[in-house]
KOLNUTI-875289 format. One record per residue (C-alpha): residue number from 1; z negated, x negated, y. Coordinates in steps of 0.2 Angstrom, whole numbers, plus 5000, padded with zeros to 4 digits. Each point is the difference from the previous one (the first is absolute). Layout:
// residues N
<node k="NUM" w="Z" u="X" v="Y"/>
...
END
This chain:
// residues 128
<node k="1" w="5523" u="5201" v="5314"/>
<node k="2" w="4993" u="5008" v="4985"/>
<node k="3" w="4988" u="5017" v="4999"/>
<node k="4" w="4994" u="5010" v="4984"/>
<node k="5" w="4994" u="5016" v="5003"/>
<node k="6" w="4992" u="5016" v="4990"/>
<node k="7" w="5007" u="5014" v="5000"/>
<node k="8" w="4997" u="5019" v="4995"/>
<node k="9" w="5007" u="5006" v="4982"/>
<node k="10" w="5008" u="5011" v="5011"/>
<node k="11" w="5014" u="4988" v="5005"/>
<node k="12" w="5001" u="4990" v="4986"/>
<node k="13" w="5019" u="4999" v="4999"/>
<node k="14" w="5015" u="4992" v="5010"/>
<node k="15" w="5009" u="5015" v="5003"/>
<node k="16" w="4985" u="5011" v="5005"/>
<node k="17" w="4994" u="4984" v="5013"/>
<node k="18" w="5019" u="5001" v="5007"/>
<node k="19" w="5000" u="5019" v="5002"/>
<node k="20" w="4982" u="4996" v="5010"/>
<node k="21" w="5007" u="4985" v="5009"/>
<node k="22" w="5017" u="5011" v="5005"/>
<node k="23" w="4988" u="5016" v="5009"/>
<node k="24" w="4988" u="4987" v="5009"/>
<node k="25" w="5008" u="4989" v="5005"/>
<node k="26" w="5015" u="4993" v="5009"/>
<node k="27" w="5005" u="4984" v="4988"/>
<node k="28" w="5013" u="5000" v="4988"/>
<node k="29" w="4995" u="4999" v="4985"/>
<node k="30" w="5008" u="4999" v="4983"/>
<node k="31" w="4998" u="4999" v="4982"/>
<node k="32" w="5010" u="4983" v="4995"/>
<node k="33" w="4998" u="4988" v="4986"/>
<node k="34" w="4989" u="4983" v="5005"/>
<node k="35" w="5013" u="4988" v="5003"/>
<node k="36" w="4989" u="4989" v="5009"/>
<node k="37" w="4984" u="4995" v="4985"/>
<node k="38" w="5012" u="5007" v="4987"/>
<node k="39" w="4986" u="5008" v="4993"/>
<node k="40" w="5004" u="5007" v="4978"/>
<node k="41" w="4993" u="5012" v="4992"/>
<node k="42" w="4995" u="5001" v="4980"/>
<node k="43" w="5018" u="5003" v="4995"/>
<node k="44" w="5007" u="4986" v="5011"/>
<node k="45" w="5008" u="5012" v="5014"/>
<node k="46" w="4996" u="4998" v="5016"/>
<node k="47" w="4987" u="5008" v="5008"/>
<node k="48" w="5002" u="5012" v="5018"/>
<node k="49" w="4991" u="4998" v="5016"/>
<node k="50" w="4999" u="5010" v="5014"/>
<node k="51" w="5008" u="4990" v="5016"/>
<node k="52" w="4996" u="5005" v="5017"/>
<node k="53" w="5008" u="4997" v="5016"/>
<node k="54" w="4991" u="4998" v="5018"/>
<node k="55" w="5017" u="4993" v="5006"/>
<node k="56" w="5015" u="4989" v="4995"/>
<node k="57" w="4989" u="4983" v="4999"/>
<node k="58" w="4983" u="5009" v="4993"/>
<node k="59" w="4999" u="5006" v="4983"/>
<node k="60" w="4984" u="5004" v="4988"/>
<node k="61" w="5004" u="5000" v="4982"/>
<node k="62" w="4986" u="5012" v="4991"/>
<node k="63" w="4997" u="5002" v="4979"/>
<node k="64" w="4986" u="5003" v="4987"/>
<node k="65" w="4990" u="4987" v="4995"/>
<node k="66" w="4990" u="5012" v="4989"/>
<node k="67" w="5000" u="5020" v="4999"/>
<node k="68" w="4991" u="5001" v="5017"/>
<node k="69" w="5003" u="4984" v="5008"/>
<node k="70" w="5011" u="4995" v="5012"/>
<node k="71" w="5006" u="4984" v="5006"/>
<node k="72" w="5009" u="4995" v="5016"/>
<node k="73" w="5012" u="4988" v="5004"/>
<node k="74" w="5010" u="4997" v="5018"/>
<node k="75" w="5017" u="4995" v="4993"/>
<node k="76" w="5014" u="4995" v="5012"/>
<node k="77" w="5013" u="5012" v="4998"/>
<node k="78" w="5016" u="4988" v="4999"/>
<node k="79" w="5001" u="4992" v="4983"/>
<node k="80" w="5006" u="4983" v="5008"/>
<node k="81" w="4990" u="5001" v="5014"/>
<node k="82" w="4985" u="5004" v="4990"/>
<node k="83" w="5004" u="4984" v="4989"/>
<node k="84" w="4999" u="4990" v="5016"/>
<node k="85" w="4986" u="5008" v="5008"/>
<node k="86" w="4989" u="5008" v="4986"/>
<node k="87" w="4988" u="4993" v="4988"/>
<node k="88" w="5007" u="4985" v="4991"/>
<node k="89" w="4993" u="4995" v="4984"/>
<node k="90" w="5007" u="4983" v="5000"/>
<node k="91" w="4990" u="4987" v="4997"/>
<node k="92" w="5014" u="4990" v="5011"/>
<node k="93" w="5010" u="5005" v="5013"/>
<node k="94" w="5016" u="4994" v="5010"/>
<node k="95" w="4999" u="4998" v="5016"/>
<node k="96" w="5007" u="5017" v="5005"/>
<node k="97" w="4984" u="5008" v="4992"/>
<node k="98" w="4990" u="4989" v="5009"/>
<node k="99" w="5008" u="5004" v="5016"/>
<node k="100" w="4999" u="5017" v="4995"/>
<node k="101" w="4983" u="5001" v="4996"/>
<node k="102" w="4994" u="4993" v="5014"/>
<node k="103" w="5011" u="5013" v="5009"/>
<node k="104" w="4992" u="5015" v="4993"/>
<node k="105" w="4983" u="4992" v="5002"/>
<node k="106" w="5003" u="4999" v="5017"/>
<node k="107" w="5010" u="5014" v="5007"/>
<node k="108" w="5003" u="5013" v="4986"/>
<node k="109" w="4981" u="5001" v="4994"/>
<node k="110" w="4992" u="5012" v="5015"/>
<node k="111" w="5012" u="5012" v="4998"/>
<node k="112" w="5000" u="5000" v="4983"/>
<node k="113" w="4983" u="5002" v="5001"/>
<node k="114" w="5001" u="5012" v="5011"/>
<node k="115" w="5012" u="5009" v="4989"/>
<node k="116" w="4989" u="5000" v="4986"/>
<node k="117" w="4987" u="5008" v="5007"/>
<node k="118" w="5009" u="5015" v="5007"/>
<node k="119" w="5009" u="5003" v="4982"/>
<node k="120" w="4982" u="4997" v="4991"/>
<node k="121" w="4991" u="5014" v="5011"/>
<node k="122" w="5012" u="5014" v="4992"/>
<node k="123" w="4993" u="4996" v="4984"/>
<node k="124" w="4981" u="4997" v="5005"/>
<node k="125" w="4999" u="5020" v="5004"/>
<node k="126" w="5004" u="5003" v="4979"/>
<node k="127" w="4986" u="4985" v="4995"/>
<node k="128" w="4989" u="5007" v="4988"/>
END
């Protein structure tokens, strides 16, 4: 689950979209570095995100695509259980993934969902 979204100049940083997240809201949210896409910038560091959280098994992990641009992403908040039940890469997988996959596809994915669309409302009230 993906979404890129416009925003006003007005919010065009991490720290002034966590302060706004923080007063209306009730996520978590956090400035962290992207663990997950391991995203690098120019000089080879790695780039920050802004990670929040609806509850313990529901995480969105939000960053710049370009100077007013957001991008989306629903992450799952544990590292391992987010290698099981996240978006694989892999052009083969084990059989765990497999099972896994088919896991998330069947159980996971409505409240995910449903997840997503609550955290991506916060964010449709600052769309430019």
């Amino acid at each position: 689950m993906e979404k890129i979204i416009t925003i006003k100049d007005e919010f065009n940083s991490l720290d002034t979209l966590n302060k706004y997240i923080k007063t209306v809201s009730s996520f978590e949210s956090a400035k962290e570095y992207d663990n997950w896409d391991v995203r690098t910038n120019a000089h080879g560091q790695m780039q920050q995100c802004l990670g929040l959280k609806k509850s313990y098994k529901h995480d969105i992990m939000v960053y710049f695509e370009n100077k007013n641009t957001l991008k989306m992403t629903y992450i799952i908040p544990s590292k391992t259980l987010h290698a099981y039940f996240g978006k694989s890469q892999k052009r083969y997988r084990n059989i765990l993934e497999i099972i896994a996959g088919t896991i998330k596809d069947i159980i996971l994915a409505p409240a995910q969902g449903k997840a997503f669309e609550d955290i991506k409302q916060v964010f449709l009230k600052i769309s430019a």
